[in-house]
C-alpha positions in Angstrom: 0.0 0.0 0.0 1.2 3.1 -1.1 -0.3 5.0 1.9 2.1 3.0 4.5 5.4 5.5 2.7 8.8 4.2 2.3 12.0 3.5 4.4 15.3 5.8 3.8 17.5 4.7 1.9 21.4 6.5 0.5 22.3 9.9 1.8 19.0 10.6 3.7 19.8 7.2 5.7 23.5 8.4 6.6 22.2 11.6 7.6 19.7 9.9 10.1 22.1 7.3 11.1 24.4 10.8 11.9 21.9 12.1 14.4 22.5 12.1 18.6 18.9 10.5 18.2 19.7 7.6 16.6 20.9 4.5 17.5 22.0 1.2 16.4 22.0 -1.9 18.2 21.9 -5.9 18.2 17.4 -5.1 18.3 17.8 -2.8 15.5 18.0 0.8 14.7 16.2 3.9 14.9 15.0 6.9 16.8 14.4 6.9 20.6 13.9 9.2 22.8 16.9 10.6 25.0 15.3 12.3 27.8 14.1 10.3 31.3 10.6 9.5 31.4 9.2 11.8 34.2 7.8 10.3 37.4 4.4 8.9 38.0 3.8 9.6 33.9 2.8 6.1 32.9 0.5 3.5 34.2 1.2 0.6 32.1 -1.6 -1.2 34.6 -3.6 0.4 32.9 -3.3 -0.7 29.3 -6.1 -1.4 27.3 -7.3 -4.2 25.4 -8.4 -4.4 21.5 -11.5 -4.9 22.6 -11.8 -2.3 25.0 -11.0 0.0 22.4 -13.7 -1.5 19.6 -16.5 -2.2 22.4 -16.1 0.5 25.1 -19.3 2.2 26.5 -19.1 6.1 26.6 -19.3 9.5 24.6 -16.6 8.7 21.6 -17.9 11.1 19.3 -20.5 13.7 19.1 -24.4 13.4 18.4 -24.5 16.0 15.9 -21.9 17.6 13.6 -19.7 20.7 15.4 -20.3 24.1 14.5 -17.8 25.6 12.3 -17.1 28.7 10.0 -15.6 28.9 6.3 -12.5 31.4 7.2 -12.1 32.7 3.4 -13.6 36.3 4.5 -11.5 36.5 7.4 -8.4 35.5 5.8 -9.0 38.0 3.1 -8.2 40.8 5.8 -4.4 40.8 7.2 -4.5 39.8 11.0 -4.4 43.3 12.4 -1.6 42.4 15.3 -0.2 40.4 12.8 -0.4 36.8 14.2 -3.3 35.1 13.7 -4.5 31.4 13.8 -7.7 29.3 12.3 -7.9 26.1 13.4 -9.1 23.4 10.6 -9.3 20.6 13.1 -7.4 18.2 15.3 -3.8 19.4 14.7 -4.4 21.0 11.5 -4.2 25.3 11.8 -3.6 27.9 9.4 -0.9 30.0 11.4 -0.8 33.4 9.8 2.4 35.2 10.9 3.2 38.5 9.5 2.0 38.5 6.6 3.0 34.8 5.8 1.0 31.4 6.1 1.9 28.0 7.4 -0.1 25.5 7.6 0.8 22.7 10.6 0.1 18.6 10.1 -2.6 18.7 7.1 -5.0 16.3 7.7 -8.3 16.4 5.0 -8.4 12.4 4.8 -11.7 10.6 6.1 -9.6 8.1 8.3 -6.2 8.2 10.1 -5.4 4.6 8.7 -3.7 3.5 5.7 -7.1 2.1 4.2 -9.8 4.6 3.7 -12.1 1.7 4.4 -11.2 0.7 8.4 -9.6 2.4 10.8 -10.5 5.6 12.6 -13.2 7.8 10.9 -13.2 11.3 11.0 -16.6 12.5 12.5 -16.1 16.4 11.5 -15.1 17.7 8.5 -12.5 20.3 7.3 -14.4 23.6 7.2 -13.3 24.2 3.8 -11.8 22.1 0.6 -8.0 21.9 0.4 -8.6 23.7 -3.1 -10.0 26.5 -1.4 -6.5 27.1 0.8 -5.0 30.3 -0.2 -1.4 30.3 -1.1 0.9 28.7 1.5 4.5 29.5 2.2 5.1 26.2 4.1 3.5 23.1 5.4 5.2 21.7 8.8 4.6 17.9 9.4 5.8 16.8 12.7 6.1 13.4 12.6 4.4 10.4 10.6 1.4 9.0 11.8 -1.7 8.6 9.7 -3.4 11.7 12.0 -0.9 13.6 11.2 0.6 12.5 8.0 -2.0 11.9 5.3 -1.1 10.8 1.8 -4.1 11.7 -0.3 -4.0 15.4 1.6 0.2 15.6 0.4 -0.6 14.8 -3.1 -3.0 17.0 -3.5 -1.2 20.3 -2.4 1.8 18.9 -4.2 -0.4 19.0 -7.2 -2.0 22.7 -5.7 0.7 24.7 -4.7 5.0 25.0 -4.8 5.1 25.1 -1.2 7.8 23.6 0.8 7.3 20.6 3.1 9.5 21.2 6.4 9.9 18.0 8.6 11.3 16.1 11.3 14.6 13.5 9.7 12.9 10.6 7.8 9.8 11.7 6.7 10.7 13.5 3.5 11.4 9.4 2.2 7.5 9.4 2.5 6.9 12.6 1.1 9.1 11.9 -1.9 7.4 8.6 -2.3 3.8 10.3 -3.0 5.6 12.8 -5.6 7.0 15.9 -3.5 10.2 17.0 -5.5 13.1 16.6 -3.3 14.1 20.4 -3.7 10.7 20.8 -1.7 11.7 19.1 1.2 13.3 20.3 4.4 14.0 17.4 6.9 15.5 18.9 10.5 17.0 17.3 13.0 16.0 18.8 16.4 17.8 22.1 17.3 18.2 22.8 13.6 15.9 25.1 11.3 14.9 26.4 7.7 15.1 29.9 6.8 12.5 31.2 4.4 15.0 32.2 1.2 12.6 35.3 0.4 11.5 36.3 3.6 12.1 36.7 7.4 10.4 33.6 8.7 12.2 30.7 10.4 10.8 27.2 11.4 13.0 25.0 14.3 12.8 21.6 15.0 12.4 21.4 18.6 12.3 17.8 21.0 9.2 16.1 21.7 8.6 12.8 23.5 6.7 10.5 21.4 7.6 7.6 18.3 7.0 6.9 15.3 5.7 4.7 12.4 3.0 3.7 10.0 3.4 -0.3 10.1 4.5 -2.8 12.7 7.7 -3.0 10.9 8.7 0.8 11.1 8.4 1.9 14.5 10.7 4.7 14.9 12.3 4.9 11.8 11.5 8.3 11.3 12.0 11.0 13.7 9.0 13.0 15.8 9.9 16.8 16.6 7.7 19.8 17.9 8.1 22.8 15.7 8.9 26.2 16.3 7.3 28.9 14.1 9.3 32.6 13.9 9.8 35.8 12.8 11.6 38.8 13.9 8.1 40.1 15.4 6.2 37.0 16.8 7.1 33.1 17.7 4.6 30.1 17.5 5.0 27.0 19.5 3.9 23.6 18.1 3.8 20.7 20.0 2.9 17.7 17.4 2.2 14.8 19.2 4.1 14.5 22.8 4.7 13.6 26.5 5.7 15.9 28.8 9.2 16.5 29.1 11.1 18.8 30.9 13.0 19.7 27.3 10.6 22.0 27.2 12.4 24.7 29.4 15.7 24.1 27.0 12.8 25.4 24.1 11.8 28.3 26.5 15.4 29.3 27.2 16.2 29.2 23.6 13.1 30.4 21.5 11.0 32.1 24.1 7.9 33.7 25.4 5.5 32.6 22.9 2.9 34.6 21.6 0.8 31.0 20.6 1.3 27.7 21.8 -0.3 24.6 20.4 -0.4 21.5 22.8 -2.2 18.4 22.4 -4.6 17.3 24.3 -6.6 14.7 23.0 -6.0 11.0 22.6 -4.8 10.4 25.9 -5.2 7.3 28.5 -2.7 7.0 31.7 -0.4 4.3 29.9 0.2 6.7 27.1 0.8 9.4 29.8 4.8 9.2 28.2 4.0 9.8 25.1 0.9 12.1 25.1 -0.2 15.0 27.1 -3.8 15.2 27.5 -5.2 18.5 29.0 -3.5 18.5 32.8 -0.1 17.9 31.4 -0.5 19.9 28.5 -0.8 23.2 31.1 2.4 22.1 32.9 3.9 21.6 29.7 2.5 25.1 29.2 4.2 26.6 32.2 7.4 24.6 30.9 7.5 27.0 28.2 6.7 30.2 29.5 3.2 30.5 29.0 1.4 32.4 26.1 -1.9 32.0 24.4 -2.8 28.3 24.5 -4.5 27.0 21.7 -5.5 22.8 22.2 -4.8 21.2 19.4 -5.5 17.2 18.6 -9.0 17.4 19.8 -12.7 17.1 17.7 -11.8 15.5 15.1 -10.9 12.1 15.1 -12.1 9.0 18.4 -8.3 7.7 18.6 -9.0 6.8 22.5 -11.0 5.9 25.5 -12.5 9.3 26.8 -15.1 11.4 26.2 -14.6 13.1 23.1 -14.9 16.2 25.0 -13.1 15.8 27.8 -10.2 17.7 27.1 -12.0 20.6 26.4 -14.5 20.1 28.9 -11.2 19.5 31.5 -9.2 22.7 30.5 -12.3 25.3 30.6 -12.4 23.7 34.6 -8.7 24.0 35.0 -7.1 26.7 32.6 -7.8 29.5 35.2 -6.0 27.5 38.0 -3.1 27.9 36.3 -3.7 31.4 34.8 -3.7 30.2 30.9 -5.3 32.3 28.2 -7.2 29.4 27.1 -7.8 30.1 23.1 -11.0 27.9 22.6 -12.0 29.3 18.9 -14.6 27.1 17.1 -13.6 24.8 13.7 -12.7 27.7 11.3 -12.9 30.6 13.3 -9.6 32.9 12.7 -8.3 34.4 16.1 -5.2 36.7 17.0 -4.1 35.5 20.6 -3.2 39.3 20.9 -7.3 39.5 20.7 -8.1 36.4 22.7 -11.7 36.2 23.4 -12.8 34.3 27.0 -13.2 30.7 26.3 -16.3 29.6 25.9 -17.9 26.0 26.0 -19.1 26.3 22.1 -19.1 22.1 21.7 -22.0 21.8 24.0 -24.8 23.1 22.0 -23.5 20.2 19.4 -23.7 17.1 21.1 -26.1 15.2 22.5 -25.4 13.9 25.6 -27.4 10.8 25.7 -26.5 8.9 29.2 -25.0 5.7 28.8 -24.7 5.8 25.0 -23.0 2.9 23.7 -19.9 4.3 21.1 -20.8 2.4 17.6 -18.3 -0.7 18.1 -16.1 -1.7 15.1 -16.4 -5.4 13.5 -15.3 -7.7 14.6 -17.2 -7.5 18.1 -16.8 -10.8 19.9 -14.3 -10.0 22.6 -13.4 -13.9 23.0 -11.7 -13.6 19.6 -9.6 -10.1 20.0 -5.9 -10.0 21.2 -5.7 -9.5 24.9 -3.0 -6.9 24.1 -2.4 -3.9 21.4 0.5 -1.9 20.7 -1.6 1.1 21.6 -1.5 3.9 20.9 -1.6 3.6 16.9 -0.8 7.9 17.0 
């Protein structure tokens, strides 16, 4: 399957095999990552089942579709403060930044899976076609799973625009793969960045603590990074999929304040709590950095856990004043400038349909006597 990408190969191999990332032993080789698992992070207890996953009861997607807003008008106006952001869902935003767009981890594909026929179904759309995008001056892909790294969505803006692809070491074998011209393609290692050649805007690859893969036979091949987003008059933090690490404060000390920071929040279950945030740890991972606007990201899009699929907004609306966080809560397509931060409001309510006790539709095959015991969870 085409979708599944391809392995690195010749100079791009070397240059991986070059990083303080990667390793090589008797197991095999690949990325890891180098900094201590904090404390009381994981509960591997806790691991669920395949057929916990397929069969669970609960709230795993809304009752009715989310409201959401075409943002063509407002993009037709420059962001008055000059930093604005739309988000297009889960970790998809439009970051407008000084008169230049970037466009994070573009996701328009009905399933993060290889198949477009199983897997995990989107349940709300983009709020506009990728056709209707207006001209982009990158695309940032932080690392290469299928909720982050969709081949049907690359192939069409390859075939849209001439916009550079900046990513984390590994993935550009992918993006070559589905027909991105190599002179399109920036991968980083962490710590090192792309300058714009015709204008002052910078991207850094920054650490995160999370893998990699999009098979059983690839895990960590490629390299996962958080992304750093700057110009000489505002800087964007972007979190891609991660645990919380105190590398965070080596970001702060090197790239901060933030004016925006984009943390993950969704998709989260305490024996992923290494390798993804969720909502409590995303605001310490907030105060890691410095603070700044915090915009969640990774949330009402796609049912990739066992929660709620509200609960991470429903948990930082309770907590975000706690910790004094300019919570940026903007609905699917609504354009905001965190210099203009409206009050959060609970905006998902009004769209579900809370029925108690509703059973989430379960997933053939159902029988739990015939499921593994044990996944490799989670599959982001």
């Amino acid at each position: 399957m085409k979708s599944l990408g391809k392995r690195a190969t010749g100079l791009r191999l070397e240059r991986m095999r070059a990083s303080p990332r990667y390793r090589v032993t008797d197991q095999g080789e690949g990325f890891h990552n180098v900094h201590p698992i904090e404390p009381g992070l994981r509960d591997r207890t806790e691991r669920p089942s395949l057929s916990d996953f397929l069969c669970s009861e609960g709230r795993r997607t809304p009752g009715a579709p989310l409201p959401s807003a075409n943002p063509l008008d407002a993009w037709l106006k420059p962001a008055g403060s000059g930093l604005r952001a739309t988000w297009l869902g889960h970790s998809t935003v439009m970051i407008e930044i000084d008169g230049l767009r970037v466009l994070t981890d573009p996701v328009w594909g009905k399933r993060a899976s290889p198949s477009q026929l199983a897997g995990p179904k989107r349940f709300q759309p983009v709020p506009l076609a990728l056709n209707a995008l207006p001209p982009l001056d990158a695309v940032v892909i932080s690392h290469d799973h299928y909720d982050h790294l969709d081949m049907a969505t690359v192939k069409e803006l390859v075939a849209l625009q001439r916009v550079p692809f900046i990513t984390s070491l590994g993935v550009g074998a992918h993006l070559q793969a589905w027909g991105v011209p190599p002179e399109r393609i920036v991968e980083l290692d962490w710590w090192e960045h792309w300058q714009h050649p015709a204008a002052e805007l910078r991207i850094h690859a920054a650490p995160s603590q999370h893998f990699s893969g999009r098979s059983l036979n690839d895990r960590n091949a490629t390299l996962w990074s958080s992304l750093v987003i700057e110009t000489p008059e505002h800087r964007v933090f972007f979190s891609g999929d991660t645990g919380l690490t105190s590398e965070y404060a080596a970001i702060r000390e090197r790239f901060g304040p933030f004016d925006l920071v984009m943390l993950e929040v969704g998709a989260f279950h305490p024996s992923w709590g290494d390798i993804h945030l969720g909502p409590e740890n995303a605001l310490k991972a907030l105060d890691h950095l410095g603070g700044g606007a915090f915009l969640p990201v990774h949330w009402g899009t796609f049912s990739l856990a066992l929660h709620d699929w509200d609960q991470p907004a429903e948990t930082l609306l309770q907590l975000a004043p706690q910790h004094g966080a300019q919570l940026l809560m903007p609905r699917l397509g609504e354009a905001v400038e965190p210099a203009h931060g409206e009050r959060a409001a609970p905006w998902w309510r009004a769209a579900d349909v809370p029925a108690k006790g509703r059973r989430a539709k379960p997933a053939a095959p159902q029988d739990p006597a015939r499921l593994p015991q044990r996944v490799p969870w989670p599959l982001d």
